[in-house]
C-alpha positions in Angstrom: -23.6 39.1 -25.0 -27.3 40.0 -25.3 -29.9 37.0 -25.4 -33.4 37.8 -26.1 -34.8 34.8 -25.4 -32.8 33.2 -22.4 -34.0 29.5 -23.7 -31.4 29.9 -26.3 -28.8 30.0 -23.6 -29.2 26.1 -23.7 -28.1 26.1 -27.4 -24.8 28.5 -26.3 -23.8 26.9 -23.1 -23.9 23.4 -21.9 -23.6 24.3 -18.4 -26.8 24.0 -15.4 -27.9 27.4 -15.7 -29.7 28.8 -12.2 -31.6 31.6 -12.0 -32.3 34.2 -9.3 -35.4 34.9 -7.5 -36.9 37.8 -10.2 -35.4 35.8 -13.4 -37.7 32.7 -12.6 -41.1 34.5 -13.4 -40.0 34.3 -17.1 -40.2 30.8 -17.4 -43.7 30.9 -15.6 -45.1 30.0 -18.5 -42.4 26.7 -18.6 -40.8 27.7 -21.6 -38.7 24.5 -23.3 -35.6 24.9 -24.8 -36.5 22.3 -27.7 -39.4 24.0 -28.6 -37.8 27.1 -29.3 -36.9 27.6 -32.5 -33.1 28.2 -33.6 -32.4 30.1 -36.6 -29.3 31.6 -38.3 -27.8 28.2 -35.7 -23.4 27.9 -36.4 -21.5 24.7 -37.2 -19.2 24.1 -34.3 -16.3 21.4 -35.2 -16.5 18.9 -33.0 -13.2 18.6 -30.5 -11.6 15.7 -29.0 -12.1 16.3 -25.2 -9.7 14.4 -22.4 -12.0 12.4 -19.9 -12.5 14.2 -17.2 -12.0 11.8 -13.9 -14.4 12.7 -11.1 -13.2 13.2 -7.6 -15.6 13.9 -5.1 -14.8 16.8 -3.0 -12.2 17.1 -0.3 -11.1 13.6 -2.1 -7.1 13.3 -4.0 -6.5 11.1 -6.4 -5.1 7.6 -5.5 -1.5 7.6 -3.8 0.7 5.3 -2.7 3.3 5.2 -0.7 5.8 2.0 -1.8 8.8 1.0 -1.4 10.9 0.2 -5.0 10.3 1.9 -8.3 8.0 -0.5 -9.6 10.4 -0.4 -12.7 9.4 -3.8 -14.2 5.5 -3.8 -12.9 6.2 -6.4 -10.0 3.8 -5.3 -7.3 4.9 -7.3 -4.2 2.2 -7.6 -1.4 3.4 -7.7 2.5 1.1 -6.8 5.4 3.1 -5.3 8.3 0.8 -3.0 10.8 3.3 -1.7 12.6 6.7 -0.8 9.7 5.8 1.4 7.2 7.2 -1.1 4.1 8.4 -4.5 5.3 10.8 -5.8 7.7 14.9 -5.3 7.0 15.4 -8.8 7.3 12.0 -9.5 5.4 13.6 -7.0 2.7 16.9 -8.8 2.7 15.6 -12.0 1.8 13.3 -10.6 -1.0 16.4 -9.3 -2.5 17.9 -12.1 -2.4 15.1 -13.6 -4.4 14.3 -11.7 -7.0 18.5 -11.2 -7.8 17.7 -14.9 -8.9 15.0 -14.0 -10.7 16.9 -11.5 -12.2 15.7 -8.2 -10.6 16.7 -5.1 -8.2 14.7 -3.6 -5.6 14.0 -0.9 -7.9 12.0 -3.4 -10.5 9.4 -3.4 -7.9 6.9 -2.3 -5.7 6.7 -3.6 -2.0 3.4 -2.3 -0.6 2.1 -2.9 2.5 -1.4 -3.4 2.3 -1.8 -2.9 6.2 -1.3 1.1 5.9 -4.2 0.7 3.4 -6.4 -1.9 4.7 -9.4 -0.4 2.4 -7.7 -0.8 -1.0 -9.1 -3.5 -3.4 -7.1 -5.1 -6.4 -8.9 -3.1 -9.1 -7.3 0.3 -7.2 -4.1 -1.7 -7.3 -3.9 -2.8 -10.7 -4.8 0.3 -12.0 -2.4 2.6 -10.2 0.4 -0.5 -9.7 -0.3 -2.0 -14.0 1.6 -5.4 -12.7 2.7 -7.4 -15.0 3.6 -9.7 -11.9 2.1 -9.7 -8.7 3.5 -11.5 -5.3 1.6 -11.8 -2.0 3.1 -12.3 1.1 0.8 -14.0 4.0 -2.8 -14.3 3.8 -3.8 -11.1 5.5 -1.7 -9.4 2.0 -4.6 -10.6 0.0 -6.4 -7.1 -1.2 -10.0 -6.8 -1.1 -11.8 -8.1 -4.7 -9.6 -10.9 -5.4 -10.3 -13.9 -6.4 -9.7 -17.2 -4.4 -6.0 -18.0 -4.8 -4.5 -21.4 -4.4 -1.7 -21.3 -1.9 1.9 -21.3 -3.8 -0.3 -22.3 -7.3 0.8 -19.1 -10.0 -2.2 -18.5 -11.4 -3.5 -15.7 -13.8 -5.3 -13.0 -12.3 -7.5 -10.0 -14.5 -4.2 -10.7 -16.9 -1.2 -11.0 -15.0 1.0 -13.7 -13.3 0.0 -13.9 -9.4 1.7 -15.8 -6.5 -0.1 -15.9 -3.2 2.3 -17.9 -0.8 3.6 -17.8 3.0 4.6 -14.3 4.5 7.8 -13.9 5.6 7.2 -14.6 9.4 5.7 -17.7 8.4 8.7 -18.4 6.3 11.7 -17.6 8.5 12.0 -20.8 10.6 10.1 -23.3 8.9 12.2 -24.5 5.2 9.6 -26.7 4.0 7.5 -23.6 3.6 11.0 -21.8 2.2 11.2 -24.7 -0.5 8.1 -24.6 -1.9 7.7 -21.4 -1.9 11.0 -21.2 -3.9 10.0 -23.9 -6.3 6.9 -21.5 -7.4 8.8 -18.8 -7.4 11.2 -20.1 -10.1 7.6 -20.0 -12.2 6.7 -16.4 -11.9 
């Protein structure tokens, strides 16, 4: 394509145009592409573009590792530095919960906010979209959420949230089992 004015090349591309070292003494005279008049000019439909997501180089989009299928959009929270998920006898337990609620293992998604200690809830809810949300222990809480009452459900950004005991807490101590139970029923 041959261009005699390169100003025009505004109207034909939408792209940052650079120039080398010899095309820069034509605009000397600081040509502007506005003031240049367009004549013969086509109509161009106008087409529905897909956002574009920006990701800053050397940066992947957001992935988690979790441990369900988050089949139902029940994101369960659990901070565990040194397992990958949660605890086998942790996991047991949970089970064992949510088949009286009515789910599987596979209805969920246990993540274990200590393998991503910089995640906030607005990462979360928009990879996770939980319908229902569960934290585990006080150091599951992600970054960004509001305060949470301690075994209150409450609504938070549009979905059901419990923030109660973590398991460890749990185990031996069945006042903390019962209540936490009791909300549980609610969620």
């Amino acid at each position: 394509m041959n261009i005699e004015n390169p100003a025009a090349l505004h109207f034909i591309m939408q792209d940052d145009l650079f120039f080398l070292n010899t095309d820069k003494n034509l605009y000397n005279n600081k040509v502007i592409a506005d003031d240049v008049p367009v004549t013969g000019a086509l109509s161009v439909p106008p087409v529905a573009i897909a956002p574009v997501v920006e990701i800053a180089a050397g940066e992947k989009p957001t992935e988690f590792k979790y441990h369900g299928k988050n089949n139902k959009n029940f994101l369960v929270l659990v901070h565990y530095p040194t397992l990958e998920f949660i605890h086998e006898t942790h996991l047991t337990a949970l089970e064992n919960i949510l088949k009286r609620k009515g789910f599987e293992i596979e209805d969920v998604a246990i993540f274990n906010l200590a393998k991503h200690d910089a995640v906030n809830l607005e990462t979360l809810t928009t990879y996770f979209k939980p319908q229902k949300m569960l934290v585990l222990g006080k150091s599951a809480l992600p970054q960004g959420i509001s305060p949470l009452a301690l075994n209150v459900p409450q609504q938070t950004t549009g979905f059901a949230t419990l923030y109660s005991f973590s398991f460890d807490e749990m185990m031996d101590n069945n006042d903390y089992k019962k209540a936490f139970w009791e909300q549980m029923k609610g969620l």
